[in-house]
C-alpha positions in Angstrom: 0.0 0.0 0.0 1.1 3.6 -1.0 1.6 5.3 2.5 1.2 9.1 1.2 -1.8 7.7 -1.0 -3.6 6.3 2.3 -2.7 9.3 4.1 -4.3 11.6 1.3 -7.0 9.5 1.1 -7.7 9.8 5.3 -7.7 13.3 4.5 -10.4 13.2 1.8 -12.6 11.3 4.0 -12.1 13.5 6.5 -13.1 15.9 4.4 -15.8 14.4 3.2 -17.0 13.6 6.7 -16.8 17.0 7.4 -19.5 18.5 4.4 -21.4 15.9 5.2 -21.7 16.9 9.0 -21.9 20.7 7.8 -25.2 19.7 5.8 -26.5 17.4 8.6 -26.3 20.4 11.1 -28.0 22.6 8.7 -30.6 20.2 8.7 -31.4 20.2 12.3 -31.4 23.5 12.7 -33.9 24.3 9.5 -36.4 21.4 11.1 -35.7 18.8 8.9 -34.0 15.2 9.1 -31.1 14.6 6.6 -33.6 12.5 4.2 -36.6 15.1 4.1 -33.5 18.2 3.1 -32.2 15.4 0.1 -36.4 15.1 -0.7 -36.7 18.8 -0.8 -33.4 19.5 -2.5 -33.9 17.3 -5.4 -37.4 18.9 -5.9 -36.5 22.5 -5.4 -32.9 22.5 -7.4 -35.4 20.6 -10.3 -37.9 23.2 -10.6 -40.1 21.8 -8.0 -41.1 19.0 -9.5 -39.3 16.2 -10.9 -39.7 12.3 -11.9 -39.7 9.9 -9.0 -36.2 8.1 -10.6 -34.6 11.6 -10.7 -35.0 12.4 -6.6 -33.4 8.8 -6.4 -30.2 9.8 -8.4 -30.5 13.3 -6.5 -30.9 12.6 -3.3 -28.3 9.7 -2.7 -29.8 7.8 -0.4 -31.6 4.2 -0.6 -34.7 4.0 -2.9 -36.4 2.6 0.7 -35.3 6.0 2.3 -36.5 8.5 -0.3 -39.7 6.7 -0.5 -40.3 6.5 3.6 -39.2 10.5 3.7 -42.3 10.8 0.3 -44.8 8.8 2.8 -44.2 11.1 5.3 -43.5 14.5 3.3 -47.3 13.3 1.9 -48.7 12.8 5.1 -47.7 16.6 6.0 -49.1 17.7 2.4 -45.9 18.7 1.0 -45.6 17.0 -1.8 -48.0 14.9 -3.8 -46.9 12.4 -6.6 -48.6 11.8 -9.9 -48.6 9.1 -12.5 -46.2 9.8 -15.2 -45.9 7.7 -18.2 -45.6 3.2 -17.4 -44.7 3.0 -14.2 -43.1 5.8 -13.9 -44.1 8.8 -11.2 -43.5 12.2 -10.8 -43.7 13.8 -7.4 -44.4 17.8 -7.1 -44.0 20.3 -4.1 -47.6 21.5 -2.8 -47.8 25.2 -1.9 -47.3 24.2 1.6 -44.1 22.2 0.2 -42.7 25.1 -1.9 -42.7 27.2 1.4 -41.2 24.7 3.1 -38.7 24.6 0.9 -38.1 27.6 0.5 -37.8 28.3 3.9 -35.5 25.5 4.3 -33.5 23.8 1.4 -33.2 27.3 -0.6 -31.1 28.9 2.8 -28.7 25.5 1.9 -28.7 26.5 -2.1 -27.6 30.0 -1.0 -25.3 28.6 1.4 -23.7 26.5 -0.8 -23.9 29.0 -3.7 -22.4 31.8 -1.3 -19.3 29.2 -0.4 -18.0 29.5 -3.7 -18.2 33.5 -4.0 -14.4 33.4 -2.9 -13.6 31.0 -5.5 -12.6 31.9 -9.2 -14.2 29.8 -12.5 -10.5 28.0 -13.1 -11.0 26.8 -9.6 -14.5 25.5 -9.2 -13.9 23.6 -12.6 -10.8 22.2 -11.2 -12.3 20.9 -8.0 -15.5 19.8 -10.2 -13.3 18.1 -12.8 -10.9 16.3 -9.7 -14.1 14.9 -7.7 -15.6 13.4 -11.2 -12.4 11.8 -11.7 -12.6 10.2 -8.1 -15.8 9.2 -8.5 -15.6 7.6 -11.9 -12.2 5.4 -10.9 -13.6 4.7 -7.4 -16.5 3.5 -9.1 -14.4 1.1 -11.2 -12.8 0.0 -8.3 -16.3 -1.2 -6.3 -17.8 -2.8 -9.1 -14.2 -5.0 -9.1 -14.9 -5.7 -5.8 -19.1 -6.5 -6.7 -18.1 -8.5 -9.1 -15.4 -10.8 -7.0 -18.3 -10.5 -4.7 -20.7 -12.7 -6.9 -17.8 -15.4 -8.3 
């Protein structure tokens, strides 16, 4: 093993670790558990409305999670999902849920919009560019793995 690559790595995770405690605070303190903010996200960075398969790719958590955080977003009257075309379903953001949302997940947009004020283009592009990267050959790496998995 590559000693400065492990040690790099711990640092990413760290990293990592770190947005994703910065978001989960935010959460809290905007009323909403870390599910219902990816919910509301998805639907208000997409317009408000959006196909069921898109707030899964959005939102990043299990299928099972996005649809228990839909029961419950329901149940409040905050969104309210329609049949699309097959199968498919689109959900939408109620009145209620647009001024939930945009008393909530739109502070989070700006806050994340407002983080990179002190950045230039080259930058953002770079960091953009670098994380793809990551993501693309660390996906390579766990479908190895998956695949070993099932031999």
């Amino acid at each position: 093993m590559n000693q400065n690559h492990f040690d790099k790595l711990q640092q990413i995770n760290l990293l990592t670790s770190e947005i994703d405690g910065l978001y989960h605070r935010l959460s809290l303190k905007l009323g909403l558990n870390d599910s219902e903010s990816r919910v509301l996200y998805a639907l208000y960075t997409n317009g408000n409305s959006c196909l069921l398969n898109k707030i899964y790719t959005d939102a990043g958590i299990s299928k099972q999670t996005v649809n228990s955080s839909l029961r419950k977003l329901e149940k409040e009257k905050m969104v309210h999902l329609e049949p699309y075309h097959g199968k498919a379903k689109k959900v939408f953001l109620t009145e209620q849920g647009i001024e939930k949302a945009n008393q909530t997940v739109s502070k989070i947009v700006k806050a994340e919009i407002d983080a990179f004020a002190n950045w230039d283009e080259e930058e953002i592009e770079v960091y953009i560019k670098f994380t793809k990267k990551y993501v693309e050959t660390f996906g390579i790496e766990v479908k190895k793995i998956e695949q070993e998995l099932m031999e």
